[in-house]
N, C-alpha and C positions, 0 to 999 in steps of 0.2 A: 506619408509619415516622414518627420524631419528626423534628422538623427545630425548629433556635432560630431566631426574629425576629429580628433584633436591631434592625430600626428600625420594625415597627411593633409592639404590643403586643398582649399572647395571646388578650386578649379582642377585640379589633379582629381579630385573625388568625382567631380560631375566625371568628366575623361572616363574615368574606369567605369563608371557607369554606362556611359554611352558607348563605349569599346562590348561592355557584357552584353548589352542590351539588343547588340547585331549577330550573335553567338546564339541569343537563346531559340533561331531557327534550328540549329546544329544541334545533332545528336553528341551525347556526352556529359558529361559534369561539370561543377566547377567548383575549382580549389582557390584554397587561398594556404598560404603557407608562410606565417609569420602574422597572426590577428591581433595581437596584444589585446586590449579589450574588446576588441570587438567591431568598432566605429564600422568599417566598412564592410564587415561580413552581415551585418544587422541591413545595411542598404541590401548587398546581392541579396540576400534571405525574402527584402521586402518584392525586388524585383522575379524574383522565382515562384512568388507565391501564388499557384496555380496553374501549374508550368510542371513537366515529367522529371525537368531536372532536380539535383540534388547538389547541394553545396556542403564540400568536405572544409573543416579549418584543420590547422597543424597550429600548435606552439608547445614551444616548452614549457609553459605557464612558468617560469623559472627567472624570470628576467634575459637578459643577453648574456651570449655566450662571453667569456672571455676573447679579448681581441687576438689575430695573430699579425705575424708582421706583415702584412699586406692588408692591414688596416689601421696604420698607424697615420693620422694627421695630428697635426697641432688645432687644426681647426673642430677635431673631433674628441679633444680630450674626456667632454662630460659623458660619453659613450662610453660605459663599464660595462663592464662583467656584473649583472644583477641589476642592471636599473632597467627599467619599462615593466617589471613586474607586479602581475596579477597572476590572480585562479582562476583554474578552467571551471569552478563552480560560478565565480562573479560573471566570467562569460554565460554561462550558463543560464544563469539567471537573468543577464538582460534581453535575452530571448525571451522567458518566459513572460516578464512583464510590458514586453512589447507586443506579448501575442502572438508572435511569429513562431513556425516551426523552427526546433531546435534543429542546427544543423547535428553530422557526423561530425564530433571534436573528438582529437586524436591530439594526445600530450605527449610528445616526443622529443627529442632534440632531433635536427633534421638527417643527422649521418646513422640514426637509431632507424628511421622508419625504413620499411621492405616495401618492394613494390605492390605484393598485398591489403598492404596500409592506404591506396589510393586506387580511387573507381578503373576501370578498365579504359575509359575512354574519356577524353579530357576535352572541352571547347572552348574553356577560357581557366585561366589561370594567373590568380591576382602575387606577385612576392616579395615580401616586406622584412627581409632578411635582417639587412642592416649590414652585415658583414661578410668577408670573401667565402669563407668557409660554407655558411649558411645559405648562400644565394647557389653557391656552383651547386653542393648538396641540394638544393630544389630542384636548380635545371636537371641535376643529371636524373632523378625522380621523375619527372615528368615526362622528359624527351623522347620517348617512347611510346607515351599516350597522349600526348595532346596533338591535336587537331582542328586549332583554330585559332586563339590571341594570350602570346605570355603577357603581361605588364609589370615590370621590374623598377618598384619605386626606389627613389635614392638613385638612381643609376648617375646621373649628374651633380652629386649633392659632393664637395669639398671635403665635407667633415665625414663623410663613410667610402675611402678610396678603393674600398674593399669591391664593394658591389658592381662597380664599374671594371673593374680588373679579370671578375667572375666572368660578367656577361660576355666581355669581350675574348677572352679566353677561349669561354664555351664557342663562342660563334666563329672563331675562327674555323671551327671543325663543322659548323653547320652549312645549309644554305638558304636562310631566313632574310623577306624583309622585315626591314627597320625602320624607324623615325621615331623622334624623342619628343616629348610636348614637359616643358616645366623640368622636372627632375628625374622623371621617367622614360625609359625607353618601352617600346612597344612592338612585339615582334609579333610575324606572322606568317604562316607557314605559307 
């Protein structure tokens, strides 16, 4: 089954597909945290289907958070507070007419969720933050459970200086490899 990106790009898409697709030997879940509509939670969904895993999404269905200063570019201007907004019913719904199990969606903003809010054990982990706040709030959520491939889009993108500032931050305290393909970095325990 085809499905269109529209916000991340096809070679970044196949990537995270082919990143998830070596995970699904490993015990755990997978999250995506930051779906907007859907686009790639609809792929991991098709890719899981038949498989013990479970794919958890997060958004705020709210659009994007307001920026803070450690996301300001000029080259990021059209990135508001509000825009990429949809509902977690519209997600919802493109599940069901594709046929696929509805994932676990949880409507949060990401400093709202508790570690409760996400499966015990993590083996791939897609995040599509957008901004500083949003992206460290993922890693620091997850750091504790996963155990196998973060994928941090936008990690190289101009116009989101935020995301790159997060990861970079977070990993100074960790001891992850890395290596970036396109706009994403790609960590691994």
């Amino acid at each position: 089954m085809a499905f269109r990106n529209d916000q991340v790009s096809e070679l970044e898409t196949s990537k995270i597909l082919e990143l998830a697709r070596k995970c699904l030997g490993s015990s755990g879940d997978f999250v995506e945290l930051g779906c907007y509509k859907g686009d790639t939670s609809l792929l991991l969904a098709e890719m899981l289907k038949g498989t013990d895993h479970i794919l958890y999404i997060y958004d705020s269905f709210e659009g994007l958070p307001e920026k803070s200063e450690k996301d300001k570019s000029l080259l990021g201007e059209n990135f508001k507070g509000g825009e990429l907004y949809v509902t977690k019913r519209e997600v919802k719904e493109r599940f069901l007419r594709a046929g696929l199990p509805v994932p676990v969606i949880k409507k949060a903003w990401f400093n709202e969720l508790k570690d409760e809010d996400l499966p015990e054990k993590i083996c791939f982990a897609f995040l599509d933050g957008d901004f500083y706040e949003s992206i460290i709030d993922s890693l620091k959520l997850i750091e504790n459970k996963i155990h196998g491939t973060i994928v941090v889009h936008d990690y190289l993108n101009p116009a989101l200086p935020g995301v790159k500032k997060a990861v970079d931050e977070w990993l100074s305290k960790e001891n992850k490899k890395t290596k970036t393909y396109k706009s994403m970095i790609i960590i691994d325990d």
